[in-house]
C-alpha positions as CSV (number, residue, x, y, z in Angstrom):
1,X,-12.8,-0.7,0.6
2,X,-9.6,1.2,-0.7
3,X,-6.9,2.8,2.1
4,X,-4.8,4.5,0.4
5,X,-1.6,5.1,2.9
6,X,1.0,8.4,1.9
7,X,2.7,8.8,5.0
8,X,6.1,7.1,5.9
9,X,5.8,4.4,8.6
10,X,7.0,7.4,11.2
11,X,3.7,8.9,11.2
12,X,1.5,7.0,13.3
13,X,-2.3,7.0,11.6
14,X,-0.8,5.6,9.3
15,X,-0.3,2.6,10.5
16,X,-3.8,2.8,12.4
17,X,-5.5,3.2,9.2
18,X,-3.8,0.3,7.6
19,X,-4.6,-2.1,11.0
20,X,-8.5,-1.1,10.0
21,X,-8.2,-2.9,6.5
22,X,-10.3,-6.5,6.3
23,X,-10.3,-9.7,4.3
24,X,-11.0,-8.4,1.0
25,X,-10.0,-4.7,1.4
26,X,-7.2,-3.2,-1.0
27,X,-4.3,-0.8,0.8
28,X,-2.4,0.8,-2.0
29,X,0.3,2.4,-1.1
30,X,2.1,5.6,-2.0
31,X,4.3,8.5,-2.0
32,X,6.0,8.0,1.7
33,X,4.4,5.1,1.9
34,X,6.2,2.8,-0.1
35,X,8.5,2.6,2.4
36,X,5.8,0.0,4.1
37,X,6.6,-1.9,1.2
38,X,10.3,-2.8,2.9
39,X,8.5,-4.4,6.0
40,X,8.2,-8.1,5.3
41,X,6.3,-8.7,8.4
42,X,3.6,-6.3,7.8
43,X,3.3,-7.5,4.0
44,X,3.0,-10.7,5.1
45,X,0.2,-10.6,7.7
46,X,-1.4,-8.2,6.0
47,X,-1.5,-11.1,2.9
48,X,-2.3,-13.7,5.3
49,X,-5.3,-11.9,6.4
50,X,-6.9,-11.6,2.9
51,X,-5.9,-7.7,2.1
52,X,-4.1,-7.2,-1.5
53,X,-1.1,-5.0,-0.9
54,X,-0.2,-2.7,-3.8
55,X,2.0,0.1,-3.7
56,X,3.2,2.6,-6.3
57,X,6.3,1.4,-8.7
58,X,7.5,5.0,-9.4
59,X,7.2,5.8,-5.6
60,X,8.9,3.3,-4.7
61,X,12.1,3.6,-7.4
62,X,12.2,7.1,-6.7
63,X,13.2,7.1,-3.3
64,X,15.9,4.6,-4.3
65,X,14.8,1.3,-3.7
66,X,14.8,-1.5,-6.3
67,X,11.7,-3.2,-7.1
68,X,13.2,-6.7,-5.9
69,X,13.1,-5.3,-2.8
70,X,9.9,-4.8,-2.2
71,X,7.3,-6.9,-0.5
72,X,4.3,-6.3,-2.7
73,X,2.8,-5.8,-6.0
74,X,4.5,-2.5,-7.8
75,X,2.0,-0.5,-9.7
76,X,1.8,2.0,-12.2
77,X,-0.2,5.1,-12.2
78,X,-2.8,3.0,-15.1
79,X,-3.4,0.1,-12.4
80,X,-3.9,2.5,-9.5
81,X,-6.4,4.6,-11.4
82,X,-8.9,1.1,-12.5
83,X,-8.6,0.6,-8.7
84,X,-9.6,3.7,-7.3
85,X,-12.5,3.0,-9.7
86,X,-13.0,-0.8,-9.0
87,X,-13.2,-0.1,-5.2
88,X,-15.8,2.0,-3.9
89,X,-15.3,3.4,-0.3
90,X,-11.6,4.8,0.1
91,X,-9.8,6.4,3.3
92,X,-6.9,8.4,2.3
93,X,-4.5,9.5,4.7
């Protein structure tokens, strides 16, 4: 399955809807929430549990970060697009 995560780490479904994600799951993240992308901790248990962490590079850059300061994969608009196609089931939110 897909999540696909727009809203800052302030909104709280967000964060509900990335805690449903399992082993083999991809959580691709964009718009507002790139900035989940800053939170090592998350990123990191999230990896450790088997879920691949992408989130948008021109998201990201845009609201000022750098990409080395991000704590997963940056991808472009070409990358998100095979995934959205790869992975069946989505939740957006």
């Amino acid at each position: 399955m897909m999540i696909i995560i727009k809203y800052p780490p302030s909104h709280k479904i967000s964060l509900e809807k990335i805690n449903l994600a399992k082993e083999g799951d991809v959580v691709v993240l964009l718009q507002d929430g790139v900035l989940y992308a800053l939170d090592e901790k998350l990123m990191t248990d999230l990896k450790n549990r088997g879920i691949e962490v992408k989130a948008l590079k021109d998201d990201f850059v845009c609201r000022g970060y750098s990409e080395e300061e991000s704590f997963v994969d940056l991808i472009g608009y070409d990358e998100f697009i095979d995934l959205t196609v790869e992975k069946g089931e989505k939740v957006i939110g």
